[in-house]
C-alpha positions as CSV (number, residue, x, y, z in Angstrom):
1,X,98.5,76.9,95.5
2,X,97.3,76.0,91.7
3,X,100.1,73.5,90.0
4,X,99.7,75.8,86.9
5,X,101.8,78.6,85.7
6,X,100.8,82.0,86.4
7,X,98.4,83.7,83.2
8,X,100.7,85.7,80.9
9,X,99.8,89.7,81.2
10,X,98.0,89.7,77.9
11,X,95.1,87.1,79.7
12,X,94.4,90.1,82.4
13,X,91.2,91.7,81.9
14,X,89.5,94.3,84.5
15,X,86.8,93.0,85.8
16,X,83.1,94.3,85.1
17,X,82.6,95.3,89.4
18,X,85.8,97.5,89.1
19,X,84.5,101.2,90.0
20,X,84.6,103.6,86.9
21,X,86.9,106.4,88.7
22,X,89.9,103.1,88.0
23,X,91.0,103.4,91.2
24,X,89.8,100.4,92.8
25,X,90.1,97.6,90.0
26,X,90.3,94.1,90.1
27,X,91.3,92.2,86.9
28,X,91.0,88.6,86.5
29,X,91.9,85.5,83.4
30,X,89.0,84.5,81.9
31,X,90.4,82.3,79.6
32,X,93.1,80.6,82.5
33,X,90.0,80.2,84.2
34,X,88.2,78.1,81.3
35,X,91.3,76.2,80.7
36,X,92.3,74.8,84.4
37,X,89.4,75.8,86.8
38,X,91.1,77.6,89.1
39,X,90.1,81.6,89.1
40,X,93.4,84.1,89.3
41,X,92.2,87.7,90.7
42,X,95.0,90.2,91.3
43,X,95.0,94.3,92.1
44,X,95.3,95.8,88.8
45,X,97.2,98.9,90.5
46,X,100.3,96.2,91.6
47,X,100.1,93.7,88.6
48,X,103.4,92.2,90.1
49,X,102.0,91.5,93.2
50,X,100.3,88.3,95.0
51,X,97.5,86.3,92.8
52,X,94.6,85.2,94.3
53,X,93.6,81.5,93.3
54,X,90.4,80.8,93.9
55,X,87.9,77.6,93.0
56,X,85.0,78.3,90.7
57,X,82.9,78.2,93.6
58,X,84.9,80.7,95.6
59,X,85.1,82.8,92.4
60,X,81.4,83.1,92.6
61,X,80.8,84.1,95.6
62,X,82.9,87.3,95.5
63,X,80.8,88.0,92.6
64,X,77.7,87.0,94.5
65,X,78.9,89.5,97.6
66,X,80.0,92.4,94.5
67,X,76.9,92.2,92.9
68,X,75.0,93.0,96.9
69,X,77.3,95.6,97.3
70,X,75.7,97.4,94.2
């Protein structure tokens, strides 16, 4: 659990792995990300739904393992 507030909805983007069809897209906040360290990814089809905080490291990974899955 990050001590930070959640990003507003204007700092969602989709991220660049997100399938073109939009059906399976992840968004994450760059610039939260920058500013505290701590990665938010959420399910751009339930915006209001659980956040997923991950370290930089972490982070990486799942675009280490998106990137294989190419």
């Amino acid at each position: 659990m990050s001590n930070y507030p959640a990003p507003a909805p204007h700092e969602w983007v989709v991220s660049s792995y997100s399938g073109p069809e939009g059906g399976n897209c992840l968004q994450w906040a760059p610039e939260y990300a920058a500013a505290t360290g701590v990665v938010p990814v959420r399910d751009s089809k339930n915006p209001n739904g659980p956040i997923l905080m991950l370290s930089g490291g972490a982070f990486a990974g799942l675009v280490e393992l998106a990137r294989a899955e190419d």
